[in-house]
N, C-alpha and C positions, 0 to 999 in steps of 0.2 A: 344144434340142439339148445333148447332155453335151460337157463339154469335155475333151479327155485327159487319162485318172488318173480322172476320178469317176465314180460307178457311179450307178445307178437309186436313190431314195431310200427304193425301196423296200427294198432290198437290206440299207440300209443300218438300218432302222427296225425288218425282223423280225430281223436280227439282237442288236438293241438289246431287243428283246421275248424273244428267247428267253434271252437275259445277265437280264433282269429274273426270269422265270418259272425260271429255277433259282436264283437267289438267293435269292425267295422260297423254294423247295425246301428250301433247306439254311439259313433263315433260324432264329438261334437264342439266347439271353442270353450263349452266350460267342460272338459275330461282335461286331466293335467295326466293322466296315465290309464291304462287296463293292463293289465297280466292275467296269468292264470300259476293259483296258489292252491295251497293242500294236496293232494294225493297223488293227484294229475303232473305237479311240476316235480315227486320224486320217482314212484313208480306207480304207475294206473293200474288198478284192475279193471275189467272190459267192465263191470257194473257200476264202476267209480261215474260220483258225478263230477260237471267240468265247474270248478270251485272261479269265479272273478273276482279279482282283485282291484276293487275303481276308486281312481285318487282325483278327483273334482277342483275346481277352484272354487276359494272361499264362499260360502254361502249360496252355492249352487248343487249341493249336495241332492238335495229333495227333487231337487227340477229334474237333473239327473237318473235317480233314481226313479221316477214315473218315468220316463223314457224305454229304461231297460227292462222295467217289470212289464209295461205294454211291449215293448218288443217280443220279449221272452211270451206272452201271452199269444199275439198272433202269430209269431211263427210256430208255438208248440212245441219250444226249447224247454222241457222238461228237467234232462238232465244237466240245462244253465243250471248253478247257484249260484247266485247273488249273495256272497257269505262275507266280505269283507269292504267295505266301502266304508270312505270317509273322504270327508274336503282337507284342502291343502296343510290347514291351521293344523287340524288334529294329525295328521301323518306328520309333521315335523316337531310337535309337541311328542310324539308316542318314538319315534326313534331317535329323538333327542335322549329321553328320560329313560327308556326300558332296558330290565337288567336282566331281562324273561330268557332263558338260554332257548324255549321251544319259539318264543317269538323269532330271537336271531336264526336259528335253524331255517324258519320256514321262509324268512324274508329273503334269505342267501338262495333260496332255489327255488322262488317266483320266475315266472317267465314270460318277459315284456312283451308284451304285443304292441303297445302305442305310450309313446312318450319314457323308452330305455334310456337318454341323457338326465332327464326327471328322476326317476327311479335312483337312478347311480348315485346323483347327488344327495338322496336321501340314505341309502346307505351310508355314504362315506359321510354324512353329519352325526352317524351314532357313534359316541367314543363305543360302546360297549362292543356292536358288531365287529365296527371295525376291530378290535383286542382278538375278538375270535374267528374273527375271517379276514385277515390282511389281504388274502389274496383275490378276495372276492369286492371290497371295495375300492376308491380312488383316495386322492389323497389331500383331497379342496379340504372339506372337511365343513364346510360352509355350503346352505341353499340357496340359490340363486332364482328356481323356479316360483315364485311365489305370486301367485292371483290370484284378485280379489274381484267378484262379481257389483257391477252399480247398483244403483239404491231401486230403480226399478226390478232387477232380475232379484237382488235378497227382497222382496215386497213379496215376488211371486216365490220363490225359494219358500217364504214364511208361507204361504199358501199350499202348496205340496206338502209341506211337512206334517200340519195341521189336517187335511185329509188323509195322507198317506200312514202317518206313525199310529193310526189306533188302526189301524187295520192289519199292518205288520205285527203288531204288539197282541191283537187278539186272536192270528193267525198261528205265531209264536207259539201261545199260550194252549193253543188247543192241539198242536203238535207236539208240545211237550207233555202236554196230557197223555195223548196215546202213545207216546212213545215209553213213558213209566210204566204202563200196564202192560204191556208186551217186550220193551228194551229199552232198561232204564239206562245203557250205557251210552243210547244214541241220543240221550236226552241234553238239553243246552244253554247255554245264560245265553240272555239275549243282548246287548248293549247297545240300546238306540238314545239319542240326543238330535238336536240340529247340526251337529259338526261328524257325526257317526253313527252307520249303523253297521254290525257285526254280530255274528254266532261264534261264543265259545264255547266247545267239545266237551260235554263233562269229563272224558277222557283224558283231556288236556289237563284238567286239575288234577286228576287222579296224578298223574305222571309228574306234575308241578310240585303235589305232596308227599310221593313216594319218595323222588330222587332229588329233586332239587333245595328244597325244604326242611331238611334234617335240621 
């Protein structure tokens, strides 16, 4: 019998099957990593969407990222989310420096689908994480994984971004719209750059200035 909060395991495992079989999909020499993060890597609800985690090589971010929004488009991967991506530069800048207790949370219980030696080493380079999960990092402490796209692929990178980021950004904007008018809890910052693009949860601030914030 389930105990309250967890779901069928099954629920849980084709969820994990379909984060694998589009990673595969958009599996390619500039992905330094995919996982699958938020909801899905601690416990899923059967309506939970399946949250991606994509770590690129430098300035191949945007290339990237058309890739997986047309994947996700022709296959009619709905409940994909493309919630967390960035290139190599900014994931070793961001767990180099964060002192986010919900960042370390969520990073300790991603779950690798391609490129788990990458990953690892990005953990075990945050002093902070590592403080609060010894046991879930290594002990290098240094990244090793680092690439950098040529002058042709960032030329076209610059090109994706420049089609792609007003369309994310106006898309964004009109889903936070509706989503204020009926549930302003589900509403989100959005953070895009050339090195990043990410949704953060208003919920996550909420919980960032209740308890962590004093």
């Amino acid at each position: 019998m389930l105990k309250p909060g967890e779901v069928p395991d099954s629920i849980r495992q084709g969820k994990f099957r379909h984060g694998e079989k589009f990673a595969s999909a958009i599996a390619s020499r500039h992905l330094q990593f995919v996982g699958i993060a938020g909801s899905v890597s601690y416990v899923p609800g059967e309506r939970d969407d399946v949250d991606m985690f994509i770590i690129t090589r430098k300035n191949s971010l945007w290339t990237c990222m058309l890739m997986a929004y047309l994947t996700r488009f022709i296959g009619r991967s709905r409940d994909i989310c493309l919630s967390l991506n960035m290139d190599v530069s900014y994931a070793r800048y961001l767990f180099r420096t964060t002192r986010d207790p919900l960042i370390a949370s969520d990073s300790v219980h991603v779950v690798p689908i391609i490129g788990d030696a990458v990953y690892r080493e990005l953990l075990s380079s945050s002093p902070f994480i590592s403080e609060l999960y010894p046991d879930r990092t290594g002990t290098t402490g240094e990244f090793s994984g680092y690439s950098e796209n040529g002058m042709a692929g960032t030329i076209l990178d610059w090109v994706c971004f420049l089609i792609l980021a007003p369309i994310v950004l106006l898309k964004g904007n009109m889903v936070n719209w509706y989503r204020r008018k009926h549930d302003r809890m589900k509403t989100f910052r959005l953070v895009i750059g050339r090195h990043c693009l990410f949704y953060d949860n208003l919920k996550y601030e909420i919980i960032r200035r209740n308890y962590y914030r004093k």
